[in-house]
TIFITOR-779661 format. One line per field, with one value per residue (C-alpha): x, y, z; residue in three letters; residue number from 1. Coordinates in steps of 0.02 Angstrom, whole numbers, m for minus. Example, Ala and Ser with C-alpha at 12.3 -4.5 7.8 and 13.67 -1.06 7.14 Angstrom:
2
xx = c(615 | 684) .
yy = c(m225 | m53) .
zz = c(390 | 357) .
vexnu = c(ALA | SER) .
miti = c(1 | 2) .
This chain:
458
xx = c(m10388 | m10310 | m10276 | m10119 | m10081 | m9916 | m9903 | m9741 | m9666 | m9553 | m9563 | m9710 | m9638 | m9755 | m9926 | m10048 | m10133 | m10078 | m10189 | m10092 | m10067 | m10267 | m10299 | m10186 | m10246 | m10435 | m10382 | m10303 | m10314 | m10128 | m10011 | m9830 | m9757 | m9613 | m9468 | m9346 | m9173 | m9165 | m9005 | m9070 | m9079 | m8906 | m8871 | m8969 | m8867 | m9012 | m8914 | m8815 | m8744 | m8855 | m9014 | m8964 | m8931 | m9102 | m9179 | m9097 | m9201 | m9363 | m9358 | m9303 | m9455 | m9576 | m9509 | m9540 | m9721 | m9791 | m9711 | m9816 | m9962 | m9905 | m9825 | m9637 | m9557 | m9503 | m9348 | m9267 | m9116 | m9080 | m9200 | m9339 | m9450 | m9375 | m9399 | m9562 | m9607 | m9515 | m9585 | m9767 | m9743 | m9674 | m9828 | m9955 | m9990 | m10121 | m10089 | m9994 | m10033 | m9930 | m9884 | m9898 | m9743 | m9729 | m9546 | m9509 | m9408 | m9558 | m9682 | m9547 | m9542 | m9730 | m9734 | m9616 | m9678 | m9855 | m9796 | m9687 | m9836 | m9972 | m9883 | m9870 | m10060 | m10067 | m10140 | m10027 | m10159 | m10068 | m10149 | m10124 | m10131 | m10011 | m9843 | m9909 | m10098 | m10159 | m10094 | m9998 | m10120 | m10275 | m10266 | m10224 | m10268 | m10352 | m10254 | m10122 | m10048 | m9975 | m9978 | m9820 | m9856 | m9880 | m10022 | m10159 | m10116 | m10101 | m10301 | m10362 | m10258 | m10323 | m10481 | m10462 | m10556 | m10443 | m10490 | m10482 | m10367 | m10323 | m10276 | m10132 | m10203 | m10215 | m10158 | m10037 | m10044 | m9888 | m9892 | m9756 | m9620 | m9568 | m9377 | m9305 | m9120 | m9063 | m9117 | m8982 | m8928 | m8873 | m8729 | m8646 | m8663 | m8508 | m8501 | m8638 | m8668 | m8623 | m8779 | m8865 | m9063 | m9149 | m9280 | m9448 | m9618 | m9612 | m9475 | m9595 | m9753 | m9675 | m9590 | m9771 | m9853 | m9736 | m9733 | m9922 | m9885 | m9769 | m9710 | m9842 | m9931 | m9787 | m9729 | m9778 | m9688 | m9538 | m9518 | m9355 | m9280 | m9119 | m9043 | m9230 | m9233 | m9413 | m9457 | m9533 | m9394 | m9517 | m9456 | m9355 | m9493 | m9611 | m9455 | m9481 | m9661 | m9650 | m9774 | m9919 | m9948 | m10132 | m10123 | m10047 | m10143 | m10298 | m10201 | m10135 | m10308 | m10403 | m10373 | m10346 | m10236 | m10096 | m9958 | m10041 | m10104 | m9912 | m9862 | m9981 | m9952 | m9773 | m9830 | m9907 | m9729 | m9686 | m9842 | m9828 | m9631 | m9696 | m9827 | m9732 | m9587 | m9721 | m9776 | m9580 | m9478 | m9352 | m9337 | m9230 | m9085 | m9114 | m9203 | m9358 | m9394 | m9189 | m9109 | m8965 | m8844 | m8672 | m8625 | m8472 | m8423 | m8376 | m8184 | m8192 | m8239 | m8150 | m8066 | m8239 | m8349 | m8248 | m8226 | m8424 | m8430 | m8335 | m8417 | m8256 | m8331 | m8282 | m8486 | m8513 | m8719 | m8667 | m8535 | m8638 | m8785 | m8638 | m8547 | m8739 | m8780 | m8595 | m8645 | m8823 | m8858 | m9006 | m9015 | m9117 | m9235 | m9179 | m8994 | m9032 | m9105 | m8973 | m8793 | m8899 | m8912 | m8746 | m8679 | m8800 | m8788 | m8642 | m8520 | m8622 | m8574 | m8709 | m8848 | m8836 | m8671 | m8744 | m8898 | m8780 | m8695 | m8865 | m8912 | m8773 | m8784 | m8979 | m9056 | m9220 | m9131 | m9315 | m9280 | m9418 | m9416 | m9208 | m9187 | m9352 | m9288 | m9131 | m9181 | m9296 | m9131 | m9053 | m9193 | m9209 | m9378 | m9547 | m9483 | m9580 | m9418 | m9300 | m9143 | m9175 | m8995 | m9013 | m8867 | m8813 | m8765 | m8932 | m9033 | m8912 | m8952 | m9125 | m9136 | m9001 | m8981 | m8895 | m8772 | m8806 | m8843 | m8663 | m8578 | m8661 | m8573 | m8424 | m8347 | m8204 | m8316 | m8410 | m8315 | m8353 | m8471 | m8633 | m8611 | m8470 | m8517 | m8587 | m8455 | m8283 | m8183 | m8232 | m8163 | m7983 | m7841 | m7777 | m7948 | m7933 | m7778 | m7799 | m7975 | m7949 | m8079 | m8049 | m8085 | m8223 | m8208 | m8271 | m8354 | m8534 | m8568 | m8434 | m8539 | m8701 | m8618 | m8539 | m8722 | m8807 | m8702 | m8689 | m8905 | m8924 | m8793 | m8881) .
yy = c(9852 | 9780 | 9584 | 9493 | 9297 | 9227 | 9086 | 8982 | 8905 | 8751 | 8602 | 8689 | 8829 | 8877 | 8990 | 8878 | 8732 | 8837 | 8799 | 8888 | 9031 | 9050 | 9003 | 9167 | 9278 | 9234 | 9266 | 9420 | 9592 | 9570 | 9437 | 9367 | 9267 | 9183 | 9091 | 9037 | 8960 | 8866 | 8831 | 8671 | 8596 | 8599 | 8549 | 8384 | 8346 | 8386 | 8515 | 8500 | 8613 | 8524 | 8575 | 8737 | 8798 | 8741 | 8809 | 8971 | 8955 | 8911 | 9070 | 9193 | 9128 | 9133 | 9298 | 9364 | 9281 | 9369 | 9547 | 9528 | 9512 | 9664 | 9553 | 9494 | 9341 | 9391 | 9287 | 9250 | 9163 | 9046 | 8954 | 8931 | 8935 | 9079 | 9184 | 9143 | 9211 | 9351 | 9403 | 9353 | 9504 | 9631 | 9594 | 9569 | 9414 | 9292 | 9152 | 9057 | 8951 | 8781 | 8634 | 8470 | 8376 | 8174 | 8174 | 8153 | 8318 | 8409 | 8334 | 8394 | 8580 | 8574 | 8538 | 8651 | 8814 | 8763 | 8783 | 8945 | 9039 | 8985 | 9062 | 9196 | 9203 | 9158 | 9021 | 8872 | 8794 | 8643 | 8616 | 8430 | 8373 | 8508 | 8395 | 8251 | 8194 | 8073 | 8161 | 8013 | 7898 | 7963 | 7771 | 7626 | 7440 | 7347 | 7345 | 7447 | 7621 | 7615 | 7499 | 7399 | 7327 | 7443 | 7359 | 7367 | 7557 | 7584 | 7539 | 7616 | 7783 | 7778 | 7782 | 7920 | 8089 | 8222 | 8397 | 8523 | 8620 | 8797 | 8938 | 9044 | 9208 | 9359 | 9498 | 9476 | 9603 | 9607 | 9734 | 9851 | 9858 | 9681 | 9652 | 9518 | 9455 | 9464 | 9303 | 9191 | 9157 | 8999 | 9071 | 9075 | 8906 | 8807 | 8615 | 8597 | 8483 | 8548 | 8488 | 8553 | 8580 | 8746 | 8759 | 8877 | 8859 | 8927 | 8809 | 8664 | 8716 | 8729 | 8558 | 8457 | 8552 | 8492 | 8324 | 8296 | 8356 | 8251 | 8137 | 8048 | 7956 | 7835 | 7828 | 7647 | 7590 | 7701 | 7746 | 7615 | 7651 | 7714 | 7789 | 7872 | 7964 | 7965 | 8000 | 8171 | 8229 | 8305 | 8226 | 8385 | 8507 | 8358 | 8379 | 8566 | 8581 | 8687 | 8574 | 8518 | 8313 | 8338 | 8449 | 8331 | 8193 | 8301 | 8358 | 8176 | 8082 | 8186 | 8070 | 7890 | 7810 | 7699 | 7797 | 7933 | 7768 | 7709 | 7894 | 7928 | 7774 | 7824 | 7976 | 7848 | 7785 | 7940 | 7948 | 7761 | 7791 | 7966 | 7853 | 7733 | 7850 | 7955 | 7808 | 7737 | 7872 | 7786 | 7692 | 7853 | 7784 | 7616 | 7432 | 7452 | 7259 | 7186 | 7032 | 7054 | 7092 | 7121 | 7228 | 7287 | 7463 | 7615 | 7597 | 7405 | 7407 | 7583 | 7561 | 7473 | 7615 | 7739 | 7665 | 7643 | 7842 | 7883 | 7757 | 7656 | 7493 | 7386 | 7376 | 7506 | 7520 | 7564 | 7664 | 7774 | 7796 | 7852 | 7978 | 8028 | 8093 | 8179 | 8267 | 8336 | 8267 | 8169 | 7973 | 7895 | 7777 | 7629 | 7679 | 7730 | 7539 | 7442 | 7554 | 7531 | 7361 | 7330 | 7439 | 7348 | 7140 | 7158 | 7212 | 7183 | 7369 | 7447 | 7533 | 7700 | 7715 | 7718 | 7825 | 7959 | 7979 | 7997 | 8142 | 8202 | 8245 | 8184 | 8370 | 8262 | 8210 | 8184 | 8082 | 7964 | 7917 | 7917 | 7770 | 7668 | 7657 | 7593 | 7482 | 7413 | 7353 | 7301 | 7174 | 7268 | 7375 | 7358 | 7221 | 7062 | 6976 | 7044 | 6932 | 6958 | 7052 | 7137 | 7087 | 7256 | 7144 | 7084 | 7217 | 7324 | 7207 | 7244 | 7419 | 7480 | 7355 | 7472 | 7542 | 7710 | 7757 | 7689 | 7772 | 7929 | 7937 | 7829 | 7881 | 7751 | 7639 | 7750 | 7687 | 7503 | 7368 | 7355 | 7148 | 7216 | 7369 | 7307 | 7169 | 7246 | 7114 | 7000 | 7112 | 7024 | 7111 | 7176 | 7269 | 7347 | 7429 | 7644 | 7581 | 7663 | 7572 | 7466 | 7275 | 7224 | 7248 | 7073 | 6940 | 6930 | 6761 | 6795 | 6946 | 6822 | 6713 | 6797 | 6902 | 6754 | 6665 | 6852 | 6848 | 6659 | 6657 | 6832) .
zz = c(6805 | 6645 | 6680 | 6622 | 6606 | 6560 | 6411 | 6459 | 6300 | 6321 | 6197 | 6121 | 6011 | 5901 | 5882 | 5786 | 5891 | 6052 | 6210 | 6316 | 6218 | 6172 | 6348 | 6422 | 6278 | 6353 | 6519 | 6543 | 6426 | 6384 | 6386 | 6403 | 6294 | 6391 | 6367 | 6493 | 6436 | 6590 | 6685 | 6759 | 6569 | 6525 | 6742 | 6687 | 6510 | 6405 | 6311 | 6150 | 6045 | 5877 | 5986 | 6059 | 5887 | 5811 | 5973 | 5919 | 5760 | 5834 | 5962 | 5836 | 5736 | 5866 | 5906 | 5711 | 5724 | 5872 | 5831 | 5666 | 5772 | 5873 | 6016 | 6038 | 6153 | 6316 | 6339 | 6505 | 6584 | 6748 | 6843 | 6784 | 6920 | 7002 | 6806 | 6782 | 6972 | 6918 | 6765 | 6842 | 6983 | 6857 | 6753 | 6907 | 6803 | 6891 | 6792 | 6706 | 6556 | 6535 | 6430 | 6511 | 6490 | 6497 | 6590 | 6761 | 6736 | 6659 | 6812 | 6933 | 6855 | 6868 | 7047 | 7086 | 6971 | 7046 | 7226 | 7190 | 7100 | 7222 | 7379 | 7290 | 7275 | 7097 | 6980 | 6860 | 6738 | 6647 | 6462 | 6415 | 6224 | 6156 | 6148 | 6122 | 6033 | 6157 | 6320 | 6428 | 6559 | 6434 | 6396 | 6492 | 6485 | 6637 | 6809 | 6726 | 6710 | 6545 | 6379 | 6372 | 6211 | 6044 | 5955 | 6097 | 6117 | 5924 | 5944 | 6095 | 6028 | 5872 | 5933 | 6050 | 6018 | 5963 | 6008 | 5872 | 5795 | 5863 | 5731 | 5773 | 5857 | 5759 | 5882 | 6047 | 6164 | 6285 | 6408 | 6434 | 6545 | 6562 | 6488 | 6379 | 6383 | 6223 | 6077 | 6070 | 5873 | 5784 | 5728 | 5895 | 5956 | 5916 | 5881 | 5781 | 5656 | 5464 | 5382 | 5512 | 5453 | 5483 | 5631 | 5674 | 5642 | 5485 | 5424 | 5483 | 5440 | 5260 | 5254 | 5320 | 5167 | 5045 | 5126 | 5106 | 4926 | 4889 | 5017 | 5123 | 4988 | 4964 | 5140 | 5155 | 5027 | 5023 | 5233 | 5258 | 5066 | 5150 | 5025 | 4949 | 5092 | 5107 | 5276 | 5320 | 5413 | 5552 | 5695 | 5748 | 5729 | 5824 | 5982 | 6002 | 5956 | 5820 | 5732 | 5817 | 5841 | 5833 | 5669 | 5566 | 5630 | 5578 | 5402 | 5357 | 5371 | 5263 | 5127 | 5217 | 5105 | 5156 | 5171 | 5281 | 5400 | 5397 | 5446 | 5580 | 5640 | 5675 | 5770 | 5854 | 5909 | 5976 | 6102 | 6147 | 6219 | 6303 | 6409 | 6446 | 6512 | 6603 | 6697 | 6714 | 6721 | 6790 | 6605 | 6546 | 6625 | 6684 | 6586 | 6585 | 6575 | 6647 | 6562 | 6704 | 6567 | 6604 | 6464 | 6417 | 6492 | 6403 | 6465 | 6436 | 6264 | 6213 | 6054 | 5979 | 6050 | 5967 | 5786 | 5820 | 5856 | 5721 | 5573 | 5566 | 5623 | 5412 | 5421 | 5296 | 5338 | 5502 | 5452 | 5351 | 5485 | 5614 | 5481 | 5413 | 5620 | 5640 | 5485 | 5512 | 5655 | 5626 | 5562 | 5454 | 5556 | 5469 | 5488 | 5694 | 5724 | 5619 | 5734 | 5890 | 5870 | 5800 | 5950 | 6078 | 6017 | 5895 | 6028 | 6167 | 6220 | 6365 | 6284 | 6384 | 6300 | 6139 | 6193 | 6281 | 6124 | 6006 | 6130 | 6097 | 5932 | 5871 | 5848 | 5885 | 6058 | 6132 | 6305 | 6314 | 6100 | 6104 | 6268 | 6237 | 6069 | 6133 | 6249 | 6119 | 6008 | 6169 | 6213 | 6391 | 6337 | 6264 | 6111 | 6109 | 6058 | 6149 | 6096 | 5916 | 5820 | 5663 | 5537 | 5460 | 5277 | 5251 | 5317 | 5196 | 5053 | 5091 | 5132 | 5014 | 4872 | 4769 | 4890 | 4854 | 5029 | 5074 | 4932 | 4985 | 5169 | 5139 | 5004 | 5013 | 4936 | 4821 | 4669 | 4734 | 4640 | 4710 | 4765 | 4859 | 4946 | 5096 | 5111 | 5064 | 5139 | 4998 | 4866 | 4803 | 4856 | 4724 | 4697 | 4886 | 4855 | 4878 | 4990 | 5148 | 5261 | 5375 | 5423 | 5503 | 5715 | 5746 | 5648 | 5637 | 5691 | 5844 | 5874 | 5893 | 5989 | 6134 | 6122 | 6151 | 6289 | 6388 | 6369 | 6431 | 6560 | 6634) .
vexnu = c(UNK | UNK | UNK | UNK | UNK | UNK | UNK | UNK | UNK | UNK | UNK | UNK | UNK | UNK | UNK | UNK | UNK | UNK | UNK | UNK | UNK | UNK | UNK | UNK | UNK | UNK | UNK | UNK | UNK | UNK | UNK | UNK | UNK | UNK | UNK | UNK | UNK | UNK | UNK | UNK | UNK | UNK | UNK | UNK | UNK | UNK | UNK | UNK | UNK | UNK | UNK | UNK | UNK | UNK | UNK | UNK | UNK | UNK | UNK | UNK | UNK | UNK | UNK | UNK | UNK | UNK | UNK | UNK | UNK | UNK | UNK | UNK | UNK | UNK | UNK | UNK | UNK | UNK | UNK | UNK | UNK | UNK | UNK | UNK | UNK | UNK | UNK | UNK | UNK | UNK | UNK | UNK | UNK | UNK | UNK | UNK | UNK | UNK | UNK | UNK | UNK | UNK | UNK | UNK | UNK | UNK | UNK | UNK | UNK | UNK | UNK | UNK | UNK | UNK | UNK | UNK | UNK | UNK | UNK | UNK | UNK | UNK | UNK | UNK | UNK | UNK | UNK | UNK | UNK | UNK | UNK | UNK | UNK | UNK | UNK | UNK | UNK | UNK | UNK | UNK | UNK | UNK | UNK | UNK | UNK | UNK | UNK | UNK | UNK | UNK | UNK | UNK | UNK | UNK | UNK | UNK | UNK | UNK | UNK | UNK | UNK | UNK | UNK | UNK | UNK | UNK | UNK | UNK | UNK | UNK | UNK | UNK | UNK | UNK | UNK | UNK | UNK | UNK | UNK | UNK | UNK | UNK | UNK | UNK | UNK | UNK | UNK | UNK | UNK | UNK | UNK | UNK | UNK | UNK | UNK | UNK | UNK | UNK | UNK | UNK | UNK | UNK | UNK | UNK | UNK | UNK | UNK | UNK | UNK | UNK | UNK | UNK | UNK | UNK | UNK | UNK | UNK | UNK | UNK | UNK | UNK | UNK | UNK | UNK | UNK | UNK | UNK | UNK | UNK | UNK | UNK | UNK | UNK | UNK | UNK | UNK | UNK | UNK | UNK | UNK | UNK | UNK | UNK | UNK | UNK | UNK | UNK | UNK | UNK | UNK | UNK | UNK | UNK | UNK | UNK | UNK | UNK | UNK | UNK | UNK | UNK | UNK | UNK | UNK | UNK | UNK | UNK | UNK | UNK | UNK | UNK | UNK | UNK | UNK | UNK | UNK | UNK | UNK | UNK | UNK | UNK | UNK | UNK | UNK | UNK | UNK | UNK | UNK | UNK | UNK | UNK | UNK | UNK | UNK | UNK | UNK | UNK | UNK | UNK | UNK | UNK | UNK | UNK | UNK | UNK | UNK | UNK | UNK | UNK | UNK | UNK | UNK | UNK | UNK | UNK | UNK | UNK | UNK | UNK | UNK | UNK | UNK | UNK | UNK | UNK | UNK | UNK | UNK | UNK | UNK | UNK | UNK | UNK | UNK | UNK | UNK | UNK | UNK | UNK | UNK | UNK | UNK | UNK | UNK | UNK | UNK | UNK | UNK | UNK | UNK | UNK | UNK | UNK | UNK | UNK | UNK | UNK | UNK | UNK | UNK | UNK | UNK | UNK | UNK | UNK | UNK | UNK | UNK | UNK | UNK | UNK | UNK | UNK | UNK | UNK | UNK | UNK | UNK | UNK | UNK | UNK | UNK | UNK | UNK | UNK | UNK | UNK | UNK | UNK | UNK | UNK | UNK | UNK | UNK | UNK | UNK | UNK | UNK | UNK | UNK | UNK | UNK | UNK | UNK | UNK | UNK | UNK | UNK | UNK | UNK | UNK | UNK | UNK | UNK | UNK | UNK | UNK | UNK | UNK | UNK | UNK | UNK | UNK | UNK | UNK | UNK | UNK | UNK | UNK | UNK | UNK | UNK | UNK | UNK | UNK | UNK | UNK | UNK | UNK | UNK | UNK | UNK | UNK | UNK | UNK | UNK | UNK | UNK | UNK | UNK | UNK | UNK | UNK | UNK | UNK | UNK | UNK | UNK) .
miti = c(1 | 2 | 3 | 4 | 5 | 6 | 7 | 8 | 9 | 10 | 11 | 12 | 13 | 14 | 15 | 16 | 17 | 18 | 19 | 20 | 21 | 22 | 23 | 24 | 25 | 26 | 27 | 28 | 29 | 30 | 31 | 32 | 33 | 34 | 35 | 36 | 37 | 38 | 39 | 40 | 41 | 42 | 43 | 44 | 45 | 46 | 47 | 48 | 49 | 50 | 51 | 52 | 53 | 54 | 55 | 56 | 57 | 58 | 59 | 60 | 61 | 62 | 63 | 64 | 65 | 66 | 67 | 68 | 69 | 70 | 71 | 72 | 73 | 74 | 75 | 76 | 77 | 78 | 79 | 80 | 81 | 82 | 83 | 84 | 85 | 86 | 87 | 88 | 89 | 90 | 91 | 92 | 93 | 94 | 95 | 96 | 97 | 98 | 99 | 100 | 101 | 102 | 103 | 104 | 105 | 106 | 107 | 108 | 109 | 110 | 111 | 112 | 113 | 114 | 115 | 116 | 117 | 118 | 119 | 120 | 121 | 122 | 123 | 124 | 125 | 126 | 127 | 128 | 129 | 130 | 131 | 132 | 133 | 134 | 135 | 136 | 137 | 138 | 139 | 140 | 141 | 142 | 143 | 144 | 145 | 146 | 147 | 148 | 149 | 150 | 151 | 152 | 153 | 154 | 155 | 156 | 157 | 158 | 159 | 160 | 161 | 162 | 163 | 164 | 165 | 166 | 167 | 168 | 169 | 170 | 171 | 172 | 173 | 174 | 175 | 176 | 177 | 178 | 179 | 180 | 181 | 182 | 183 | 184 | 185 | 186 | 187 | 188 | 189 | 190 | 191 | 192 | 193 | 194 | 195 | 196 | 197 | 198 | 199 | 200 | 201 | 202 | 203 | 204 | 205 | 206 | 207 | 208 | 209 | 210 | 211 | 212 | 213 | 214 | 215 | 216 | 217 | 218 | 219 | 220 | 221 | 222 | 223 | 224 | 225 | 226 | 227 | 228 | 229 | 230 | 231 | 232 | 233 | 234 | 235 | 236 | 237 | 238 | 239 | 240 | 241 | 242 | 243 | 244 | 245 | 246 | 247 | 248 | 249 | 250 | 251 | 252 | 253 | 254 | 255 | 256 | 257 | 258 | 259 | 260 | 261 | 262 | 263 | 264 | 265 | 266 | 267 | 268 | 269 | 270 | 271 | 272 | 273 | 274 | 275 | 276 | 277 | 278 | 279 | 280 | 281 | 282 | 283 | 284 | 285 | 286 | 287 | 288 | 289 | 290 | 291 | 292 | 293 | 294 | 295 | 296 | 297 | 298 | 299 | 300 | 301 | 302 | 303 | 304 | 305 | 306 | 307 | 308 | 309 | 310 | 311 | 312 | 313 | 314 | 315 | 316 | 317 | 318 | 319 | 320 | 321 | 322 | 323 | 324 | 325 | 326 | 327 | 328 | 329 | 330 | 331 | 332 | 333 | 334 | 335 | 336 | 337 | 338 | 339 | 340 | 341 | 342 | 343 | 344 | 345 | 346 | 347 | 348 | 349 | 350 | 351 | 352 | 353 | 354 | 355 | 356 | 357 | 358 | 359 | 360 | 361 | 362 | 363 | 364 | 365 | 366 | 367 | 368 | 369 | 370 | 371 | 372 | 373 | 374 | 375 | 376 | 377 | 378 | 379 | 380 | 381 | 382 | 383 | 384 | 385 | 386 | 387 | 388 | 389 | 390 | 391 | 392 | 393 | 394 | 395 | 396 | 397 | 398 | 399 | 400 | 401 | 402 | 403 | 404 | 405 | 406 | 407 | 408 | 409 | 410 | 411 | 412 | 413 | 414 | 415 | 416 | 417 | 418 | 419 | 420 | 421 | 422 | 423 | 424 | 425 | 426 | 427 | 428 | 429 | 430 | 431 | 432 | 433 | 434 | 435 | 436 | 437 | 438 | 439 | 440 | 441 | 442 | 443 | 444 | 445 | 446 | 447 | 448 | 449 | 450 | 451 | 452 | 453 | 454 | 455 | 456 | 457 | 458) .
């Protein structure tokens, strides 16, 4: 009797570096390649018309890569649990091959697939190390579940083993029979962002090669030039696992120089949020670390939240990280920490506000890298100095000296001198006239203040 195993893709879409995959293709003769577009995602406000439309691109590619190894995706829709039980008895599957995932919702899904397949006399093996490197709890410091603070876990990750790298298999052999709803396509999700990047494996696969080409070696120095753009730009391909984390750690130390060490090191980043959310979850939605702040609400502070939303704030940094995510939907890092703080400590507006409104839009909307982030600039996470407020003019100065990343998403000022484009209000009045921008929402030293009586009095 022929045996079949099911490989379950979720944040994992890709066929090199594959555990599960090479684990089901070991197990059984054939083997289903599975996909659920689960109900209970969009149910839990995980869904956004940026991602869906990127995950659009990343299924029809994974699709196009196993039919040229003879297979194809077998897509279905609804619960998830209740699919994959579903597709397991139409294949007499045994097993079925997972990625671990570091959310609560992920461990949840576990438990419950685990419990649904095993009455039913059948076998859910979870494969850590596919979403992330380091899998989450692989290291922890003395009397603790989880590194708090980066450095310490920068080391001890840094010096843990990474298994090696899986090729993509050559042949897929899905057995017949089982049906697939229908891929959906990119072009009928509405809402999306216009400079909305392209997704798939093959898309990322391409962009890391050029990167290491021509990229990496001057991350170092380059990584916060705002307007060089100089960041790899793999952070959405890194959400839905198109790329492997343990591949391009493997690729970008080959040669050791600094700017593959600066790069890894923000991979690094990514893992240290995912174990500290694994062993928090509760940090998605509430401080991880409290300062008892009373922050201004949605409703109370309306009219700054939506100038904020829509890059009409008179800060024209912020301004152009806001416009920059309605347009592609993705942010430059740089730009991401300077609104968030602005948003945060400026005008003292509640950090889940903020974060709702990244997910959003932020095709990388990745739960556990999206709020730690946040509560990082809000001084409620995992920052050793939690009150500190970034001033959007100096950090412009700084990070944009030229103004050219201003100039490139506010074009009210693109025609404006360079010692005046991050401070428009200085510009005389005469030289203003046919600017359409507006004046700043509150002054930055009243920002500071009320930020710092609202953190002392709490």
């Amino acid at each position: 009797m022929k045996k079949t195993a099911i490989a379950l893709f979720t944040g994992d879409l890709r066929l090199h570096d594959h555990p599960p995959l090479r684990a089901a293709i070991a197990a059984g003769d054939r083997v289903v390649p599975l996909f659920v577009d689960d109900d209970r995602v969009r149910a839990a406000g995980f869904d956004a018309p940026n991602r869906r439309a990127f995950l659009a691109d990343c299924l029809a590619d994974l699709d196009a890569g196993l039919r040229a190894r003879g297979g194809r995706l077998v897509l279905r829709r609804g619960d998830l649990v209740e699919q994959v039980c579903r597709v397991a008895a139409e294949a007499e599957a045994a097993e079925v091959h997972l990625a671990a995932g570091p959310t609560a919702f992920a461990h949840a899904r576990e438990d419950r697939l685990r419990r649904a397949l095993e009455a039913d006399g059948r076998r859910l093996v979870v494969h850590d190390a596919v979403v992330t490197a380091v899998p989450p709890g692989a290291v922890t410091p003395a009397g603790s579940d989880h590194f708090a603070v980066f450095t310490p876990y920068h080391r001890r990750w840094a010096d843990h083993p990474l298994r090696e790298v899986l090729a993509a298999p050559r042949s897929v052999r899905v057995p017949e029979g089982v049906e697939s709803a229908d891929l959906p396509r990119r072009a009928d999700v509405g809402g999306t962002s216009e400079g909305l990047a392209k997704g798939g494996e093959e898309e990322g696969r391409k962009r890391f090669t050029a990167w290491l080409r021509g990229g990496i070696a001057d991350y170092e120095a380059l990584h916060d030039d705002m307007a060089g753009d100089a960041t790899s730009r793999l952070s959405p391909h890194l959400h839905f696992g198109t790329l492997s984390p343990t591949e391009l750690i493997h690729r970008a130390t080959r040669t050791g120089g600094p700017g593959e060490e600066a790069f890894v090191r923000q991979l690094c980043w990514r893992e240290f949020h995912q174990q500290v959310l694994a062993a928090r979850p509760g940090a998605a939605s509430a401080d991880y670390r409290t300062k008892n702040d009373r922050w201004r609400s949605e409703r109370s502070a309306k009219d700054d939240v939506e100038a904020w939303r829509e890059g009409r704030t008179g800060y024209p940094v912020v301004d152009a990280g806001m416009r920059q995510l309605r347009h592609e939907g993705w942010m430059h890092n740089r730009a991401r920490l300077l609104t968030a703080s602005f948003l945060a400590k400026t005008l003292y507006v509640d950090w889940r506000v903020g974060a709702r409104h990244f997910l959003d839009l932020l095709v990388d909307g990745d739960v556990a890298n999206n709020q730690l982030n946040w509560q990082w600039m809000a001084g409620t996470g995992t920052d050793s100095r939690p009150n500190r407020v970034l001033n959007p003019v100096t950090q412009a100065k700084r990070y944009d000296p030229e103004g050219a990343y201003v100039r490139r998403w506010v074009p009210e000022l693109a025609d404006v001198e360079a010692k005046f484009v991050h401070e428009p209000w200085k510009l005389k009045d005469r030289d203003r006239s046919g600017i359409d921008y507006p004046d700043p929402l509150i002054d930055l030293p009243d920002g500071l203040a009320r930020f710092k009586a609202a953190r002392g009095a709490a």
